[in-house]
C-alpha positions in Angstrom: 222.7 -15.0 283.8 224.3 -12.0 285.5 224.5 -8.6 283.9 226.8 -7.1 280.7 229.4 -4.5 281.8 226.4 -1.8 280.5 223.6 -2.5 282.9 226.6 -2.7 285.8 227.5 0.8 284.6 223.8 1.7 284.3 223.1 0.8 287.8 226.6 1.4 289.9 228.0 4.2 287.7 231.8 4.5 288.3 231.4 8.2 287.3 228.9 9.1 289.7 230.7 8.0 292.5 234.0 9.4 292.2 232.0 12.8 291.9 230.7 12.1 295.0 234.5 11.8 296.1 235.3 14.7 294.8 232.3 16.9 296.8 233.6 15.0 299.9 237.0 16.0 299.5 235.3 20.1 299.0 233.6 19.7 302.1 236.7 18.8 303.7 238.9 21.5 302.3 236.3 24.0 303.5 236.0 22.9 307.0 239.6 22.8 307.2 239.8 26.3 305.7 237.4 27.5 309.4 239.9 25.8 311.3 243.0 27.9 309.4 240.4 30.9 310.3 240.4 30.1 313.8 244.6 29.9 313.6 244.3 33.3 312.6 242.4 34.8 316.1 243.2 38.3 316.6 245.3 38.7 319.7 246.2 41.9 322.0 243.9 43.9 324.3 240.4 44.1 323.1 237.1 45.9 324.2 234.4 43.3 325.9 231.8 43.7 323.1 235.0 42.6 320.4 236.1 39.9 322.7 232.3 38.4 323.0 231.7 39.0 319.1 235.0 37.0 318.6 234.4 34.0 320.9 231.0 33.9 319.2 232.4 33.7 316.0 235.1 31.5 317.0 232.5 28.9 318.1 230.8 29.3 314.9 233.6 28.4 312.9 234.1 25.1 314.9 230.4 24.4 314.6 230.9 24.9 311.0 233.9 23.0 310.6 232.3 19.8 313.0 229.4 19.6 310.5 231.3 19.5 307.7 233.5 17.1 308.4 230.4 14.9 309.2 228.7 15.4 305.7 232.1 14.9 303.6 232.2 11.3 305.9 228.6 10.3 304.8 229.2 10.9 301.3 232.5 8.8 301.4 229.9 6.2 302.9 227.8 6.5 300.6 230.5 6.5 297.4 232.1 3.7 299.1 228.8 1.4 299.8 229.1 -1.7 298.8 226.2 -3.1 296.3 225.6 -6.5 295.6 222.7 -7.4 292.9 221.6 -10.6 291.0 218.7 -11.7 289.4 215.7 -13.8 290.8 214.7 -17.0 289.7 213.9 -16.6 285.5 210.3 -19.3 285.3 209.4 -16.9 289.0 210.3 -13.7 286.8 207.8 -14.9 283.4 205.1 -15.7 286.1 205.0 -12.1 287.8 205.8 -10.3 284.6 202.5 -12.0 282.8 200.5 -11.7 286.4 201.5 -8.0 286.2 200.4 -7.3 282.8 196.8 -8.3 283.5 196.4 -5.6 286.2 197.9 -3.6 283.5 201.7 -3.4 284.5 204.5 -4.0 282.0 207.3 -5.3 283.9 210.8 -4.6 282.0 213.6 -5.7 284.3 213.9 -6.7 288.2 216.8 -7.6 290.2 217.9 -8.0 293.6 219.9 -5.8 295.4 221.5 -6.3 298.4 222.5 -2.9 300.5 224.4 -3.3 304.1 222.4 -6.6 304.3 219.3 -5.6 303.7 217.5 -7.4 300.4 215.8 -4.6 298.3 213.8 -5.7 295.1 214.4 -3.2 292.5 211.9 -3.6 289.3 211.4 -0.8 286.4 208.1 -0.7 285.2 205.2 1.2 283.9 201.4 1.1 283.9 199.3 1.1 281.1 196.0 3.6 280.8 194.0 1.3 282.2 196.2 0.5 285.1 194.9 0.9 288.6 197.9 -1.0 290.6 199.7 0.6 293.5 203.0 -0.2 294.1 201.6 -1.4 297.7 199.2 -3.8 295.3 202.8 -5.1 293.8 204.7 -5.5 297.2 202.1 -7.9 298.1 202.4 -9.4 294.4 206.2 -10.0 295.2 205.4 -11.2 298.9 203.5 -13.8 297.8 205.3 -14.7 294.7 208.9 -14.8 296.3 208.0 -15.7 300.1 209.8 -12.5 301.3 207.4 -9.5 303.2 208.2 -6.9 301.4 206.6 -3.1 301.5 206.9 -0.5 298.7 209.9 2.2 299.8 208.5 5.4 300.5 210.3 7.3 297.8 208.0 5.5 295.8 204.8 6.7 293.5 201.7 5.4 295.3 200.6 4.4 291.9 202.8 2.6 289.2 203.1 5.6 286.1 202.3 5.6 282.8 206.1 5.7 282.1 209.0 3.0 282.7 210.1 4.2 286.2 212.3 2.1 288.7 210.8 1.1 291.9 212.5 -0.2 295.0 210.8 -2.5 297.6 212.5 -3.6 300.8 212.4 -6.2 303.4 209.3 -5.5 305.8 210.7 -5.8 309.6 209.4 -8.6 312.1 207.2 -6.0 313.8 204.7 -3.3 313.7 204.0 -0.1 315.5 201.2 1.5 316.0 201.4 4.9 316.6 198.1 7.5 318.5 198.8 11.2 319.1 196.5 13.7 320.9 197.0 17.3 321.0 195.9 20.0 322.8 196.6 23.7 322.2 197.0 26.7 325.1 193.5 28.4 325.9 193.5 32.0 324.3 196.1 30.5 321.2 195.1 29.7 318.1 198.6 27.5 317.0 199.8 24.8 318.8 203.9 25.9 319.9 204.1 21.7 319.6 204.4 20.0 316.6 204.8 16.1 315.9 205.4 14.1 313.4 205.6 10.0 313.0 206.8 8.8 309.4 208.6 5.7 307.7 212.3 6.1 307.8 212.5 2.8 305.9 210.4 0.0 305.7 211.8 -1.3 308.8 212.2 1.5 310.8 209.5 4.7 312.4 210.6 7.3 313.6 208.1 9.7 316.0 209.3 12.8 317.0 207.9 16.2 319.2 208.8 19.4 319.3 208.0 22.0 321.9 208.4 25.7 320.7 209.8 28.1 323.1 206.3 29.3 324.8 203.1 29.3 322.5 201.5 30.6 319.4 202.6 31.1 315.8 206.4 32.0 316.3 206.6 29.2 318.5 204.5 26.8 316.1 207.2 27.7 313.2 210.1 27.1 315.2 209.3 23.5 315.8 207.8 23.1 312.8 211.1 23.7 311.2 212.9 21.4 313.8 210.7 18.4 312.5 211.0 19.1 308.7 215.1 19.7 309.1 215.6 16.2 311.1 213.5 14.2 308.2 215.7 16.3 305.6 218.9 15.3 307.2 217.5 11.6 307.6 216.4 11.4 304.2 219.3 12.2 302.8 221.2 9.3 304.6 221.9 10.9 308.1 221.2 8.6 311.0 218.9 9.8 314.1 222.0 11.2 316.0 224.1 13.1 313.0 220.3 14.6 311.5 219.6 15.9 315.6 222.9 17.0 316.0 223.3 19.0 312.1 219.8 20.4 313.1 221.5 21.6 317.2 224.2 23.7 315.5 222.0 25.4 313.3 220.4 26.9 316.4 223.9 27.2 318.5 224.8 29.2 315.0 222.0 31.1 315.5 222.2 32.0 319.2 218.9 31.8 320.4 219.6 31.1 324.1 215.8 33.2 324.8 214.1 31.0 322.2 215.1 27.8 321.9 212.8 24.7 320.8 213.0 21.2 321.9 213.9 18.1 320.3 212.2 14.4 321.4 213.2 11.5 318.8 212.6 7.9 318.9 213.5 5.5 316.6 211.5 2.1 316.3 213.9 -0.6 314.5 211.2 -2.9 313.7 213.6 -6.0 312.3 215.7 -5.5 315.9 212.8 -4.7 318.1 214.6 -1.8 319.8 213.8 2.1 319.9 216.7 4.6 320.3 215.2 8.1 322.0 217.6 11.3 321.7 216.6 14.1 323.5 217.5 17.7 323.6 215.3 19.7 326.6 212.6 17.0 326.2 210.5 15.5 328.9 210.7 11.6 329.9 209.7 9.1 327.8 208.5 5.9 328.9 208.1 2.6 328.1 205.2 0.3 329.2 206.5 -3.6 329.7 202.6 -5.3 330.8 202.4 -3.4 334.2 205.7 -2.1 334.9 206.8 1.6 333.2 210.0 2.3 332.3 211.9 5.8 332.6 214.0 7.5 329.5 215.1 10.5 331.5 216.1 13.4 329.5 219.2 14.7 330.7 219.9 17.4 328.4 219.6 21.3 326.6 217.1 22.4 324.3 218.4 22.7 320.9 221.2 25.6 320.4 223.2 24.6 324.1 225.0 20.9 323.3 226.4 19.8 320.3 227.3 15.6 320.0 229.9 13.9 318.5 233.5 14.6 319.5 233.5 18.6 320.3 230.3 19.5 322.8 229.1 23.5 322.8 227.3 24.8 325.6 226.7 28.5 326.1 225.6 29.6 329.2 222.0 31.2 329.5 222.6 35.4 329.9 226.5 34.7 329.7 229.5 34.7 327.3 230.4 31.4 328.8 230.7 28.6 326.5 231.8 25.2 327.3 233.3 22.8 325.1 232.6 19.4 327.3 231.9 16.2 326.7 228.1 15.5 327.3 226.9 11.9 327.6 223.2 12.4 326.7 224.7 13.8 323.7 227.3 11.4 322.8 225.1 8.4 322.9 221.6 7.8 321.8 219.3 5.7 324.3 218.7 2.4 323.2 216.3 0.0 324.9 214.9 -3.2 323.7 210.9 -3.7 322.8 209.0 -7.3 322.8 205.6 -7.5 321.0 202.7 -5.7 322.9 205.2 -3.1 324.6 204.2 0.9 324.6 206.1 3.9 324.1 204.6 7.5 325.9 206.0 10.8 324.5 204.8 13.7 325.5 205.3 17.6 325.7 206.0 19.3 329.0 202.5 20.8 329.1 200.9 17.4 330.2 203.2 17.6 333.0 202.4 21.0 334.4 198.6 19.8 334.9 200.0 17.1 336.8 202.3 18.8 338.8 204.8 15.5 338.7 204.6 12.0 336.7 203.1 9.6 339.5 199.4 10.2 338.2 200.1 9.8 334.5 202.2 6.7 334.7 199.6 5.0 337.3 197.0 5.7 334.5 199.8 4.6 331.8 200.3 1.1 333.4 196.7 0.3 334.1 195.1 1.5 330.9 194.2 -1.2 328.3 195.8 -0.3 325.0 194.5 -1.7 321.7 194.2 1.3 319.8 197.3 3.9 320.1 194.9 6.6 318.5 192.1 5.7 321.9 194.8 5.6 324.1 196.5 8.9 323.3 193.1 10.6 323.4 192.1 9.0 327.2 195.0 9.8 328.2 194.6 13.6 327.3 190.8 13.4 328.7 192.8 12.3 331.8 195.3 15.4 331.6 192.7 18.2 330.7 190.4 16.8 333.4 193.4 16.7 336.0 193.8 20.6 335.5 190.3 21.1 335.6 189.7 21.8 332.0 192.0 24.9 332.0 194.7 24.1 329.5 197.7 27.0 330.5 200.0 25.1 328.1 200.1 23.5 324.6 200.1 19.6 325.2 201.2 16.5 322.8 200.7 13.2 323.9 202.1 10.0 321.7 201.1 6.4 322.1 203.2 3.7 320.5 202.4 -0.1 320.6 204.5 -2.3 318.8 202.9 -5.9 317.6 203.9 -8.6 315.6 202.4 -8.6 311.8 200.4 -11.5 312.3 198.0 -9.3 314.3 
Protein backbone atom coordinates (compact mmCIF):
# COMPACT_ATOMS: atom_id res chain seq x y z
CA UNK A 1 0.00 0.00 0.00
CA UNK A 2 1.88 3.17 -0.96
CA UNK A 3 1.01 6.58 0.27
CA UNK A 4 -2.23 9.07 -0.65
CA UNK A 5 -1.21 12.30 -2.47
CA UNK A 6 -1.41 13.93 1.39
CA UNK A 7 1.35 12.05 3.18
CA UNK A 8 3.50 12.56 -0.29
CA UNK A 9 2.88 16.26 0.18
CA UNK A 10 3.40 15.89 3.98
CA UNK A 11 6.79 14.39 3.45
CA UNK A 12 8.25 15.87 -0.04
CA UNK A 13 6.36 19.19 0.06
CA UNK A 14 6.35 20.71 -3.52
CA UNK A 15 6.12 24.20 -1.74
CA UNK A 16 9.04 23.86 0.19
CA UNK A 17 11.27 23.16 -2.47
CA UNK A 18 10.58 25.58 -4.99
CA UNK A 19 11.32 28.18 -2.04
CA UNK A 20 14.41 26.67 -1.82
CA UNK A 21 14.76 27.51 -5.63
CA UNK A 22 13.89 30.71 -5.23
CA UNK A 23 16.80 31.47 -2.21
CA UNK A 24 19.18 29.81 -4.79
CA UNK A 25 18.33 31.90 -7.46
CA UNK A 26 18.90 35.22 -4.57
CA UNK A 27 22.14 33.92 -3.89
CA UNK A 28 22.99 33.94 -7.32
CA UNK A 29 21.65 37.35 -8.20
CA UNK A 30 23.78 38.71 -5.40
CA UNK A 31 27.02 37.20 -6.27
CA UNK A 32 26.54 38.30 -9.67
CA UNK A 33 25.73 41.75 -8.39
CA UNK A 34 29.95 41.68 -6.69
CA UNK A 35 31.01 40.64 -10.03
CA UNK A 36 29.02 43.91 -11.72
CA UNK A 37 30.93 45.72 -8.63
CA UNK A 38 34.11 44.59 -9.75
CA UNK A 39 33.06 45.83 -13.58
CA UNK A 40 32.84 49.00 -12.12
CA UNK A 41 36.81 49.38 -10.70
CA UNK A 42 37.82 52.90 -10.45
CA UNK A 43 40.49 53.56 -13.00
CA UNK A 44 43.15 56.63 -13.41
CA UNK A 45 46.17 57.43 -11.31
CA UNK A 46 45.76 56.57 -7.68
CA UNK A 47 47.74 56.95 -4.34
CA UNK A 48 49.39 53.49 -3.01
CA UNK A 49 47.26 53.31 0.09
CA UNK A 50 43.84 53.64 -2.57
CA UNK A 51 45.33 51.22 -4.88
CA UNK A 52 46.07 48.50 -1.95
CA UNK A 53 42.47 49.37 -0.29
CA UNK A 54 41.04 48.60 -3.83
CA UNK A 55 42.86 45.38 -4.70
CA UNK A 56 41.78 44.28 -1.18
CA UNK A 57 38.35 44.96 -1.81
CA UNK A 58 38.48 43.69 -5.18
CA UNK A 59 39.48 40.27 -3.83
CA UNK A 60 36.81 40.43 -1.37
CA UNK A 61 34.20 40.78 -3.80
CA UNK A 62 35.38 37.60 -5.67
CA UNK A 63 35.65 35.76 -2.38
CA UNK A 64 32.18 36.81 -1.84
CA UNK A 65 30.93 36.15 -5.09
CA UNK A 66 32.89 32.27 -5.17
CA UNK A 67 31.02 31.44 -1.97
CA UNK A 68 27.94 32.33 -3.09
CA UNK A 69 27.73 30.75 -6.01
CA UNK A 70 28.69 27.59 -4.06
CA UNK A 71 25.72 27.88 -1.47
CA UNK A 72 22.94 28.78 -4.25
CA UNK A 73 24.47 25.18 -6.00
CA UNK A 74 23.96 23.13 -2.72
CA UNK A 75 20.53 24.34 -2.23
CA UNK A 76 19.61 23.50 -5.95
CA UNK A 77 21.08 19.96 -4.68
CA UNK A 78 19.30 19.85 -2.17
CA UNK A 79 15.68 21.13 -3.90
CA UNK A 80 16.53 18.82 -6.59
CA UNK A 81 17.42 15.52 -4.46
CA UNK A 82 15.75 12.77 -5.40
CA UNK A 83 13.66 10.82 -2.54
CA UNK A 84 12.45 7.52 -2.83
CA UNK A 85 10.22 6.00 0.12
CA UNK A 86 8.03 2.85 0.66
CA UNK A 87 6.76 1.07 3.38
CA UNK A 88 8.29 -2.07 5.18
CA UNK A 89 6.77 -5.32 5.37
CA UNK A 90 3.03 -4.69 7.23
CA UNK A 91 2.95 -8.44 9.78
CA UNK A 92 7.19 -6.91 10.46
CA UNK A 93 5.44 -3.39 11.17
CA UNK A 94 2.39 -4.87 13.86
CA UNK A 95 5.36 -6.92 15.48
CA UNK A 96 7.70 -3.80 16.22
CA UNK A 97 4.87 -1.43 16.89
CA UNK A 98 3.38 -3.94 19.80
CA UNK A 99 7.32 -4.74 20.90
CA UNK A 100 7.65 -0.91 21.18
CA UNK A 101 4.62 -0.30 23.18
CA UNK A 102 5.78 -2.49 26.05
CA UNK A 103 8.99 -0.44 26.53
CA UNK A 104 6.51 2.30 26.42
CA UNK A 105 6.79 3.60 22.69
CA UNK A 106 3.75 4.31 20.60
CA UNK A 107 4.82 3.86 17.13
CA UNK A 108 2.40 5.86 14.55
CA UNK A 109 3.97 5.52 11.11
CA UNK A 110 7.48 4.22 9.55
CA UNK A 111 8.67 4.18 6.22
CA UNK A 112 11.64 3.78 4.25
CA UNK A 113 13.39 6.25 2.61
CA UNK A 114 15.94 5.98 0.24
CA UNK A 115 18.39 9.29 -0.10
CA UNK A 116 21.46 9.15 -2.83
CA UNK A 117 21.42 5.35 -2.00
CA UNK A 118 21.59 5.29 1.26
CA UNK A 119 18.45 3.34 3.20
CA UNK A 120 17.26 5.62 6.10
CA UNK A 121 14.27 4.29 8.37
CA UNK A 122 12.20 7.17 9.23
CA UNK A 123 9.51 6.31 12.13
CA UNK A 124 7.31 9.12 14.10
CA UNK A 125 6.79 8.27 17.46
CA UNK A 126 6.38 9.15 21.09
CA UNK A 127 7.13 7.76 24.55
CA UNK A 128 4.84 7.42 27.16
CA UNK A 129 5.63 8.69 31.02
CA UNK A 130 6.90 5.67 31.84
CA UNK A 131 9.17 5.32 28.85
CA UNK A 132 12.81 4.88 29.37
CA UNK A 133 13.85 3.87 25.48
CA UNK A 134 16.55 5.68 23.64
CA UNK A 135 16.42 5.93 20.29
CA UNK A 136 19.88 3.97 20.28
CA UNK A 137 17.56 1.12 22.33
CA UNK A 138 15.23 1.30 19.02
CA UNK A 139 18.09 1.14 16.34
CA UNK A 140 18.95 -2.02 17.79
CA UNK A 141 15.11 -2.95 17.92
CA UNK A 142 15.07 -2.26 14.08
CA UNK A 143 18.48 -4.05 13.51
CA UNK A 144 17.36 -7.05 14.79
CA UNK A 145 13.79 -6.84 13.57
CA UNK A 146 14.70 -5.98 9.82
CA UNK A 147 18.29 -7.59 9.49
CA UNK A 148 19.76 -4.09 8.50
CA UNK A 149 22.64 -2.28 11.15
CA UNK A 150 21.20 0.58 11.65
CA UNK A 151 22.33 3.56 14.22
CA UNK A 152 20.08 6.44 15.42
CA UNK A 153 21.06 9.79 13.28
CA UNK A 154 22.62 12.28 15.30
CA UNK A 155 20.00 15.02 14.94
CA UNK A 156 18.17 12.78 16.96
CA UNK A 157 16.77 13.06 20.84
CA UNK A 158 18.91 10.61 22.89
CA UNK A 159 15.57 9.67 24.42
CA UNK A 160 12.25 9.06 22.46
CA UNK A 161 9.75 12.30 23.82
CA UNK A 162 6.70 12.46 25.34
CA UNK A 163 5.39 13.88 21.99
CA UNK A 164 4.94 12.31 18.41
CA UNK A 165 8.32 13.32 16.91
CA UNK A 166 9.92 11.82 13.64
CA UNK A 167 13.09 10.05 14.01
CA UNK A 168 15.52 9.01 11.27
CA UNK A 169 17.87 6.00 11.46
CA UNK A 170 20.49 5.23 8.87
CA UNK A 171 22.47 2.37 7.57
CA UNK A 172 25.55 1.73 10.06
CA UNK A 173 28.89 1.51 7.74
CA UNK A 174 30.97 -1.83 7.55
CA UNK A 175 33.51 -0.38 9.95
CA UNK A 176 34.39 1.36 13.05
CA UNK A 177 36.89 3.86 14.27
CA UNK A 178 38.17 4.40 17.23
CA UNK A 179 39.41 7.56 17.93
CA UNK A 180 42.26 8.66 21.32
CA UNK A 181 43.41 12.28 21.66
CA UNK A 182 46.03 13.57 24.06
CA UNK A 183 46.77 17.15 24.69
CA UNK A 184 49.21 19.09 26.10
CA UNK A 185 49.20 22.81 26.69
CA UNK A 186 52.45 25.40 26.59
CA UNK A 187 54.18 25.71 30.09
CA UNK A 188 53.33 29.27 31.65
CA UNK A 189 49.56 29.08 29.45
CA UNK A 190 46.64 28.41 30.90
CA UNK A 191 44.49 27.67 27.32
CA UNK A 192 45.52 25.37 24.89
CA UNK A 193 46.00 27.64 21.25
CA UNK A 194 44.93 23.73 19.83
CA UNK A 195 41.63 22.65 19.70
CA UNK A 196 40.15 19.22 18.40
CA UNK A 197 37.21 17.83 17.77
CA UNK A 198 36.02 14.11 16.45
CA UNK A 199 32.15 13.79 15.83
CA UNK A 200 29.62 11.79 13.64
CA UNK A 201 29.03 13.35 10.28
CA UNK A 202 26.63 10.60 9.59
CA UNK A 203 26.20 7.30 10.70
CA UNK A 204 28.73 6.16 8.30
CA UNK A 205 31.08 8.73 8.33
CA UNK A 206 33.77 10.55 11.41
CA UNK A 207 35.18 13.28 10.86
CA UNK A 208 38.37 14.33 13.30
CA UNK A 209 39.78 17.50 12.88
CA UNK A 210 42.76 19.98 14.72
CA UNK A 211 43.31 23.24 14.83
CA UNK A 212 46.43 25.11 15.73
CA UNK A 213 45.91 28.80 16.80
CA UNK A 214 48.38 31.25 15.72
CA UNK A 215 50.96 31.06 18.90
CA UNK A 216 49.32 30.21 22.36
CA UNK A 217 46.91 31.25 24.94
CA UNK A 218 43.28 32.45 25.00
CA UNK A 219 43.27 34.54 21.63
CA UNK A 220 44.76 31.78 20.03
CA UNK A 221 42.37 29.08 21.83
CA UNK A 222 39.23 31.15 20.26
CA UNK A 223 40.53 31.34 17.00
CA UNK A 224 40.65 27.64 16.49
CA UNK A 225 37.95 27.10 18.46
CA UNK A 226 35.86 29.05 15.98
CA UNK A 227 37.60 27.13 12.96
CA UNK A 228 36.24 23.78 14.38
CA UNK A 229 32.59 24.99 15.23
CA UNK A 230 32.34 26.81 11.57
CA UNK A 231 33.56 23.54 9.53
CA UNK A 232 30.79 21.26 11.61
CA UNK A 233 28.21 24.25 10.82
CA UNK A 234 28.95 24.24 7.20
CA UNK A 235 28.93 20.24 7.28
CA UNK A 236 25.79 20.17 9.04
CA UNK A 237 24.05 21.97 6.93
CA UNK A 238 24.94 19.78 3.80
CA UNK A 239 28.46 21.06 2.88
CA UNK A 240 30.91 18.31 2.15
CA UNK A 241 34.63 18.34 3.89
CA UNK A 242 36.09 20.41 1.00
CA UNK A 243 33.24 23.28 0.36
CA UNK A 244 32.75 23.53 4.63
CA UNK A 245 37.06 24.04 4.74
CA UNK A 246 36.99 26.19 1.90
CA UNK A 247 33.59 28.62 3.09
CA UNK A 248 35.42 28.61 6.45
CA UNK A 249 39.33 29.88 4.37
CA UNK A 250 37.60 32.94 2.83
CA UNK A 251 36.19 34.02 5.89
CA UNK A 252 39.74 34.52 7.08
CA UNK A 253 41.18 35.77 3.53
CA UNK A 254 37.96 38.32 4.06
CA UNK A 255 39.37 39.09 7.16
CA UNK A 256 43.11 39.55 6.29
CA UNK A 257 44.78 38.14 9.09
CA UNK A 258 48.11 37.29 7.34
CA UNK A 259 49.95 37.87 11.32
CA UNK A 260 47.33 35.56 12.77
CA UNK A 261 46.19 32.93 11.02
CA UNK A 262 45.01 29.37 12.40
CA UNK A 263 45.36 26.07 10.93
CA UNK A 264 43.06 23.60 9.54
CA UNK A 265 43.73 19.54 9.73
CA UNK A 266 40.53 17.38 8.52
CA UNK A 267 40.00 13.81 7.98
CA UNK A 268 37.18 12.16 6.97
CA UNK A 269 36.67 8.41 7.81
CA UNK A 270 33.93 6.86 5.18
CA UNK A 271 33.22 3.88 7.19
CA UNK A 272 30.94 2.01 4.39
CA UNK A 273 34.10 2.75 1.75
CA UNK A 274 36.89 2.26 4.10
CA UNK A 275 38.70 5.37 2.92
CA UNK A 276 39.69 8.70 4.78
CA UNK A 277 40.02 11.94 2.81
CA UNK A 278 42.57 14.56 4.83
CA UNK A 279 42.46 18.38 3.67
CA UNK A 280 44.90 20.50 5.05
CA UNK A 281 45.55 24.15 5.26
CA UNK A 282 49.16 24.89 7.17
CA UNK A 283 48.86 21.50 9.01
CA UNK A 284 51.50 19.03 9.82
CA UNK A 285 51.73 15.40 8.25
CA UNK A 286 49.43 12.97 8.90
CA UNK A 287 50.07 9.40 8.76
CA UNK A 288 48.73 6.28 8.26
CA UNK A 289 49.92 3.05 9.99
CA UNK A 290 49.45 -0.21 7.52
CA UNK A 291 50.90 -3.26 10.27
CA UNK A 292 54.54 -1.89 10.27
CA UNK A 293 54.89 0.36 7.46
CA UNK A 294 53.74 4.36 8.04
CA UNK A 295 52.43 6.22 5.47
CA UNK A 296 53.05 10.05 4.71
CA UNK A 297 49.92 12.67 4.04
CA UNK A 298 52.22 15.63 3.46
CA UNK A 299 50.61 18.97 3.86
CA UNK A 300 51.51 21.11 1.11
CA UNK A 301 49.66 24.12 1.87
CA UNK A 302 48.73 27.85 3.71
CA UNK A 303 47.13 28.34 6.89
CA UNK A 304 43.68 29.41 6.64
CA UNK A 305 43.22 33.13 5.03
CA UNK A 306 46.25 32.40 1.97
CA UNK A 307 44.41 29.70 -0.58
CA UNK A 308 41.03 29.52 -1.52
CA UNK A 309 39.87 25.89 -3.50
CA UNK A 310 37.56 25.38 -6.03
CA UNK A 311 38.03 27.14 -9.47
CA UNK A 312 39.53 30.75 -8.44
CA UNK A 313 42.68 30.18 -5.80
CA UNK A 314 43.64 33.51 -3.47
CA UNK A 315 46.91 33.87 -2.05
CA UNK A 316 48.22 36.97 -0.50
CA UNK A 317 51.57 37.29 0.08
CA UNK A 318 52.93 37.59 3.84
CA UNK A 319 53.96 41.61 4.51
CA UNK A 320 52.89 42.37 0.69
CA UNK A 321 50.05 43.58 -1.51
CA UNK A 322 50.66 40.71 -3.69
CA UNK A 323 47.85 38.40 -4.22
CA UNK A 324 47.84 35.52 -6.52
CA UNK A 325 44.93 34.06 -8.12
CA UNK A 326 46.52 30.35 -9.01
CA UNK A 327 45.58 27.21 -9.18
CA UNK A 328 46.67 25.24 -6.05
CA UNK A 329 46.48 21.39 -6.13
CA UNK A 330 46.41 20.77 -2.29
CA UNK A 331 43.56 22.86 -2.53
CA UNK A 332 41.68 21.63 -5.45
CA UNK A 333 41.62 18.09 -4.38
CA UNK A 334 41.18 16.44 -1.05
CA UNK A 335 43.58 13.47 -0.19
CA UNK A 336 42.03 10.28 -0.43
CA UNK A 337 43.67 7.02 0.73
CA UNK A 338 42.16 3.73 1.33
CA UNK A 339 41.95 1.94 5.06
CA UNK A 340 41.60 -2.00 5.75
CA UNK A 341 40.46 -3.11 9.28
CA UNK A 342 43.18 -2.70 11.99
CA UNK A 343 44.89 0.44 10.07
CA UNK A 344 45.76 3.78 12.22
CA UNK A 345 45.53 7.32 11.49
CA UNK A 346 48.25 9.90 13.54
CA UNK A 347 47.22 13.66 13.55
CA UNK A 348 48.98 15.88 15.30
CA UNK A 349 49.80 19.70 16.01
CA UNK A 350 53.19 21.06 15.04
CA UNK A 351 54.22 21.31 18.77
CA UNK A 352 54.89 17.42 18.91
CA UNK A 353 57.25 18.07 16.21
CA UNK A 354 59.34 20.83 17.60
CA UNK A 355 60.29 18.42 20.65
CA UNK A 356 61.42 16.09 18.14
CA UNK A 357 63.24 18.23 15.97
CA UNK A 358 62.00 15.99 12.78
CA UNK A 359 59.47 12.94 12.31
CA UNK A 360 61.99 9.83 12.29
CA UNK A 361 61.52 9.26 16.24
CA UNK A 362 57.75 9.54 16.37
CA UNK A 363 57.00 7.38 13.41
CA UNK A 364 59.65 4.56 14.70
CA UNK A 365 57.54 4.67 17.98
CA UNK A 366 54.23 4.93 15.71
CA UNK A 367 55.08 1.60 13.79
CA UNK A 368 56.21 -0.43 16.70
CA UNK A 369 53.72 0.52 19.28
CA UNK A 370 50.85 -1.96 19.96
CA UNK A 371 47.53 -0.17 19.53
CA UNK A 372 44.35 -1.55 21.10
CA UNK A 373 43.09 1.33 22.68
CA UNK A 374 43.36 4.82 20.61
CA UNK A 375 42.76 6.66 24.00
CA UNK A 376 46.36 4.49 25.47
CA UNK A 377 47.93 5.09 22.46
CA UNK A 378 47.45 8.84 22.04
CA UNK A 379 48.55 9.24 25.70
CA UNK A 380 52.05 6.96 25.22
CA UNK A 381 52.63 8.60 22.54
CA UNK A 382 52.54 12.07 24.28
CA UNK A 383 54.63 10.51 27.36
CA UNK A 384 56.96 9.74 24.49
CA UNK A 385 56.96 13.48 23.17
CA UNK A 386 57.12 15.36 26.66
CA UNK A 387 59.85 12.96 27.68
CA UNK A 388 61.79 13.58 24.21
CA UNK A 389 61.96 17.39 25.22
CA UNK A 390 62.84 16.72 28.60
CA UNK A 391 59.52 17.60 30.18
CA UNK A 392 59.75 21.20 29.01
CA UNK A 393 56.72 21.71 26.90
CA UNK A 394 57.60 25.28 24.75
CA UNK A 395 54.46 24.62 22.59
CA UNK A 396 50.78 23.50 22.88
CA UNK A 397 50.61 19.80 21.49
CA UNK A 398 47.55 17.61 20.18
CA UNK A 399 48.13 14.24 19.33
CA UNK A 400 45.10 11.93 17.65
CA UNK A 401 44.98 8.17 17.38
CA UNK A 402 42.54 6.56 14.92
CA UNK A 403 42.13 2.75 14.48
CA UNK A 404 39.53 1.64 12.37
CA UNK A 405 38.03 -2.18 13.03
CA UNK A 406 35.43 -4.15 11.75
CA UNK A 407 32.01 -4.16 14.04
CA UNK A 408 32.30 -7.60 14.92
CA UNK A 409 35.16 -6.59 17.33
Amino acid sequence: MGFNKQEEAKLLPAYGRKRILLLADAYKELSYSFGELDAELPTGIMDRRELVFQKILHENRKIMQLRLKEMARSMEELAEESLSYSEPNSRKVRVLKNGLAKHGILLKEIFLLRRKGALHFVLNMRGQRNADYTTEDVAEVLTEMFGIPLVSAKENLFFVAYEYDTYVFESRGRFAFNTGIAMATKENEVASGDNTLVYDVTGTKKVCMISDGAGSGAEACRDSERVLELVEKYMDTGFDMQDAADMVNSLFVAQGREQNMPTLDVGLVDLVEGTVAFRKYGACDSFIRRGGNVERVKNTGYPLGFCVGNSENCRREPGTDKTDFSQEENCENDMVYELNEGDCILMISDGVLECYGDERSLLQTFAKIEINDAKEAANFLMQCTIRRCAGRIRDDMTILVGKITSHEQ
